[in-house]
N, C-alpha and C positions, 0 to 999 in steps of 0.2 A: 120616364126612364125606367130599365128594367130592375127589379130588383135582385140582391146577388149575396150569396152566404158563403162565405168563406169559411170551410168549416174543418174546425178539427185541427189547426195548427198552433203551434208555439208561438204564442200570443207576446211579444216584448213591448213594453209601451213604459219604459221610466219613467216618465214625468207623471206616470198615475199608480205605480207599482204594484205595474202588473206583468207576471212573467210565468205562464203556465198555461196548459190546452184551452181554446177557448173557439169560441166560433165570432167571426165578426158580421154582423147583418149589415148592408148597403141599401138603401134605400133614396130615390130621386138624388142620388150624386151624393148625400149625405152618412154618415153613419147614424144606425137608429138602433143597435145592439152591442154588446160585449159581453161574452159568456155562455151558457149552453141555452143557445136558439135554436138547435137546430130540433124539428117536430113539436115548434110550438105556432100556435093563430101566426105571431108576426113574421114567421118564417115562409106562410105558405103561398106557392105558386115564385119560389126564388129559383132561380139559376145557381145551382150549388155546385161549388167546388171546391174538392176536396184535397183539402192543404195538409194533412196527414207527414208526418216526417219534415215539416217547411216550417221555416220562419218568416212569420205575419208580422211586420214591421210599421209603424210611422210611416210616412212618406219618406223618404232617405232625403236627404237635405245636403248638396255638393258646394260647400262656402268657397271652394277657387273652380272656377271655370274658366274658357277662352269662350265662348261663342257669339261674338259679332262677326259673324259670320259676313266676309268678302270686304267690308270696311276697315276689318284689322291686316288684311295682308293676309300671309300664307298661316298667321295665330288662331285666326277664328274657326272654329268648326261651327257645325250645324248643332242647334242648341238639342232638337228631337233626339238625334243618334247620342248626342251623350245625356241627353235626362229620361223621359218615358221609357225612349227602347233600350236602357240602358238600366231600367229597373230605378229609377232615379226621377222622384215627382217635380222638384225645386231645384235649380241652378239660380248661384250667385256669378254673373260675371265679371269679373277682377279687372276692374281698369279697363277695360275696352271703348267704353263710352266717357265724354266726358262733357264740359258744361255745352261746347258747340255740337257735338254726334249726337246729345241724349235721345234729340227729337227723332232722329233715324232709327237709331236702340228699339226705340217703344214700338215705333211705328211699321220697321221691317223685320221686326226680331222676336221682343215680346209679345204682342200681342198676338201674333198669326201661331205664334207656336203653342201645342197641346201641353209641352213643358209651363209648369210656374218656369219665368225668369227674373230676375232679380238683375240690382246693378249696386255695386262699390264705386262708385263715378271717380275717374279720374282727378289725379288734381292738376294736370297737364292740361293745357289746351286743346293738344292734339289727341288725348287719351294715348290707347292703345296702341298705335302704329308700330311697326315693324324700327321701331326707334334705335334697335342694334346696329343699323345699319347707317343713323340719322343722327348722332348720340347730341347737336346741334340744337334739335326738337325739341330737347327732354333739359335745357339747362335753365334756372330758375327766372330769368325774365318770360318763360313761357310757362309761367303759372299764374295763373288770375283769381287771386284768393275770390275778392266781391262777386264775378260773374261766375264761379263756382258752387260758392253761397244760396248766390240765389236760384241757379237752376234747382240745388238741391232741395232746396225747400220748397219748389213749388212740383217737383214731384218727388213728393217724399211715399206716393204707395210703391213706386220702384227704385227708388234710391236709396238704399238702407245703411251705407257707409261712405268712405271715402279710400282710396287707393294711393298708396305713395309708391310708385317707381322704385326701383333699383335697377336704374341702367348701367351698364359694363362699365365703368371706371368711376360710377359718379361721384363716389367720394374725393377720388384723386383730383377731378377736373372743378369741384364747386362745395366742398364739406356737406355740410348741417343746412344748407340754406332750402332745397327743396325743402325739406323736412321737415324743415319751420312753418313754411308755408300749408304743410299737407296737416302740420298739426294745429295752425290757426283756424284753417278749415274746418277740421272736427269739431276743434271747441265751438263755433259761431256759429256750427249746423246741431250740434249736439249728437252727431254720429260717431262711430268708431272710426277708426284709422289705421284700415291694415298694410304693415310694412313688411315689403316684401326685402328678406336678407340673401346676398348673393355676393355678385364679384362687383366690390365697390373699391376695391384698391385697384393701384396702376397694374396694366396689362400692357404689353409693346404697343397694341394699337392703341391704347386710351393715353398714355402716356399720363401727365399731369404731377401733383405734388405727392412725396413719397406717407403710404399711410400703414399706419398700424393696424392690422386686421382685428384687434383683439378690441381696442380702442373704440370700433364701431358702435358695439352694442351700449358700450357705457354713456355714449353721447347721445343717442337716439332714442333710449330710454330714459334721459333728464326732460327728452322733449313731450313725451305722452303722460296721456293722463289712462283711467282705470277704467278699462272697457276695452282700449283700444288691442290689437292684434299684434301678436309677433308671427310670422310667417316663417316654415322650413326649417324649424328644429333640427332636423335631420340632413341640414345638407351636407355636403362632402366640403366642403368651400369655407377656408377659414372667415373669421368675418361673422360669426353666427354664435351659438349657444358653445360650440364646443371650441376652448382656447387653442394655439398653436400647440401650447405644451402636453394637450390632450385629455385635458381636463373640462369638466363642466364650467364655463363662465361664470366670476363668482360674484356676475349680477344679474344672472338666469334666475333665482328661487328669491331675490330679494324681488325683482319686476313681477314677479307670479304674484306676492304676498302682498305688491299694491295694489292688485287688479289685473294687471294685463294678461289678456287672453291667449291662448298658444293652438293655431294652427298649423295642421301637419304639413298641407300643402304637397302632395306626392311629389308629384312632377319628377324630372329626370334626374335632378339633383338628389335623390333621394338618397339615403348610402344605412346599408345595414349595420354598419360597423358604429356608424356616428347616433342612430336611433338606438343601438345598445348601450352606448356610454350615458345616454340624458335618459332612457329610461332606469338605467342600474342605478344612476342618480338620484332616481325619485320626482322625477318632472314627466306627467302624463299630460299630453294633450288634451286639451279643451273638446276642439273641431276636429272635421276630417277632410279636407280639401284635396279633389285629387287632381289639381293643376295638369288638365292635356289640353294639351295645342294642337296646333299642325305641326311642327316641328319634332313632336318625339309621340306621334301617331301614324299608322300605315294609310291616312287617306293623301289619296293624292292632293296635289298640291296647286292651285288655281296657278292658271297659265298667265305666265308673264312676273310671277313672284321668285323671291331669289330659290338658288338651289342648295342652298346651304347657308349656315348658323357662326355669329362669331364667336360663337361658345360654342364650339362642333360640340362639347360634352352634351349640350342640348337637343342633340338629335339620339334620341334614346335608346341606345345597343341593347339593354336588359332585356325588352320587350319592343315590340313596335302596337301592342294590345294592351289597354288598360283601363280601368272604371274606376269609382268609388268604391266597389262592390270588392276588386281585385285588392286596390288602397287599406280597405279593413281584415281583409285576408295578411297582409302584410304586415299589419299591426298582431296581428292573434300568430303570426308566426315566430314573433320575436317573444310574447310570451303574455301579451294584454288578454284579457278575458273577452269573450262574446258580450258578455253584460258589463264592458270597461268600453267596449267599441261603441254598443248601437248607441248610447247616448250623444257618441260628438257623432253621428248622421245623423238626429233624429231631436232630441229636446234641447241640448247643449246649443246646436245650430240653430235651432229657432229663438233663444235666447240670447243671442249674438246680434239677430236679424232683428230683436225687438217683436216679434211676430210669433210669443207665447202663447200668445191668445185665437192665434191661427193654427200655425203648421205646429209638426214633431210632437203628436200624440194621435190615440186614439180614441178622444172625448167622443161621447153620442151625442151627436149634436151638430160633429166639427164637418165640416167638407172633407170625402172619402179619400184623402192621398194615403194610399196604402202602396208597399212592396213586399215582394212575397218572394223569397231568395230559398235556392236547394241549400241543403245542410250535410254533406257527409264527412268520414272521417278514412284516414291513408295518409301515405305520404306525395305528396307535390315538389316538386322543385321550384324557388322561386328565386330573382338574380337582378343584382341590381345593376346603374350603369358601371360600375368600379369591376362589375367581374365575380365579386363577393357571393356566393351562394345559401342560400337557408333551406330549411326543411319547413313547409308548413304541414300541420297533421291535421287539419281540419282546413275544410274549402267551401267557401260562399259562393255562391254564383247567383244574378237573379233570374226569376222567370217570368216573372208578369208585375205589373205594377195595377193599382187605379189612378187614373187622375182626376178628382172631382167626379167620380165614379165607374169615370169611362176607362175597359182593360186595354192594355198595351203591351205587346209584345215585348221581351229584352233579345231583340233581334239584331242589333247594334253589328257594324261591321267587324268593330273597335274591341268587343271585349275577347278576353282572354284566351285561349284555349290550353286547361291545366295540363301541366309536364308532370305524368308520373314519375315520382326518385325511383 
């Protein structure tokens, strides 16, 4: 394999603290340098490119993905377009697979693709399916704690968590009872348990018993233990971190102080107003998940899947373009640091995944998942689905990634194309 010098860029790598010019040597898929190699013995006969004005990053690490691709319905994307060509080494898939798909997962999904993929295994039978539409799929005699169990365990190199649903009314139609189950799971597997928060009260179409949106997090959080995941900090959708009354949740910082971990989870739900309130409050995200689907992305849509979402908000007005890459652009516009962000892409997600000792750094030694993102500064326009507009003055974008050494275009259909303000 050829050898390759990434030279002369802004070197960020947390979990080794390091953050200043550096060159990075590549060698047989591996890193074999950090620091100034470039015109020395180990350097010579590399393929040098000149990272000058870039940021040299960890492998970026996407903890919410959709990519079971054509087994989820019109959710899954193509795992490539959103991880290599999308500057992004490592996708976690969020629920897609579950104890009966896994075998599909590995076999049509993870392995063929140049992306690392990962899985958060369902704790549904059916996994991921397009269950908005099915909400019958998703109600708790369809959850098999033992044969969840044991899929997980006997592939634990890609099964790194466990998934718990929030389908459109669940709360209304079935309380805390998934929930229990998703959180028996964790404990008996000893994985996390990321919970996804959305629209769990009645809706006209869900109908069911009437619930207290605030009420949610109180219950949900008796149920987890300290590892486990909150999902969507930021959503628009009572039901979450932020009270009716508009207030921080005032069992957001005590759940933080027992462990539980906070994932951003972009996705369409995303709302600027509601990430201003839980940041001003002093609750900073863990991870960086930027939840795209097919549903609030510009790829078409596989023939014969619905045309439309029961959460129309879920077909995403802001943008119909977005990455991980765009995700931390949106964090640093509201006012996070570049060196507050790359850790949830990069060490924070690898210590979520259990996979310290792998990914989200740039040990010599480690297998080469590098990302290498442009860095400049202006104004952008950036808009969520609310309507709500921000200024960002500084914009990421990626250009090339390695994955286990090999360069990869961030040639993605998906990602962004910046709105000068």
């Amino acid at each position: 394999m050829q050898t390759t010098l990434l030279k002369g860029g802004r070197v960020i790598d947390p979990a080794n603290g390091i953050d200043g010019i550096r060159d990075v040597l590549v060698k047989d898929g591996r890193i074999a340098a950090v620091g100034e190699v470039a015109g020395t013995p180990a350097a010579e006969g590399a393929e040098i490119i000149d990272c000058s004005g870039r940021l040299v990053l960890p492998g970026l690490i996407d903890t919410h993905s959709h990519v079971y691709q054509y087994v989820t319905g019109r959710f899954g994307l193509n795992p490539d377009m959103c991880g290599v060509h999308s500057g992004v080494t490592t996708l976690v898939d969020q629920g897609g697979a579950s104890c009966m798909t896994l075998p599909g997962f590995r076999h049509y999904v993870a392995e063929p693709a140049e992306s690392r993929v990962l899985a958060f295994l369902s704790a549904y039978l059916v996994g991921g399916l397009e269950g908005h539409f099915y909400p019958e799929l998703y109600r708790p005699e369809c959850a098999d704690v033992d044969a969840t169990v044991k899929s997980a365990r006997a592939n634990r190199d890609i099964v790194k968590g466990i998934k718990a649903h929030a389908e459109l009314g669940g709360f209304a139609r079935w309380g805390v009872d998934v929930m229990k189950k998703a959180a028996r799971i964790g404990e008996l597997t000893e994985l996390p348990v990321y919970i996804h928060f959305g629209q769990l009260w009645p809706t006209p179409e869900t109908g069911g018993r009437p619930v207290d949106p605030d009420s949610i997090l109180t219950q949900v959080v008796d149920l987890l233990k300290p590892g486990d995941v909150l999902a969507h900090p930021f959503s628009r959708h009572p039901g979450g971190f932020v009270e009716q009354s508009g207030e921080l949740h005032r069992l957001v910082k005590e759940a933080v102080a027992k462990g539980l971990k906070v994932d951003v989870g972009h996705g369409s739900h995303f709302s600027y107003k509601m990430a201003a309130k839980v940041l001003e409050a002093g609750v900073v995200p863990d991870t960086l998940g930027s939840d795209m689907h097919g549903y609030n992305t510009s790829v078409p849509a596989p023939a014969g899947t619905p045309d439309e979402h029961p959460d129309e908000e879920h077909l995403f007005a802001g943008t119909s373009r977005f990455s991980l890459v765009s995700a931390m652009v949106s964090l640093m516009a509201l006012g996070l640091k570049l060196e507050q962000v790359v850790p949830m892409a990069t060490s924070n997600a690898a210590r979520l995944l259990g996979m310290s000792d792998q990914l989200g750094t740039l040990g010599v030694g480690r297998e080469a998942d590098i990302s290498v993102l442009s860095d400049e500064t202006g104004r952008w326009l950036l808009r969520d689905n609310e309507g709500t507009e921000v200024i960002a003055e500084r914009m990421l974008q990626p250009l090339f990634c390695l994955r286990a050494g090999k360069r990869f275009d961030a040639t993605a259909p998906i990602l962004p194309v910046p709105k000068v303000a």
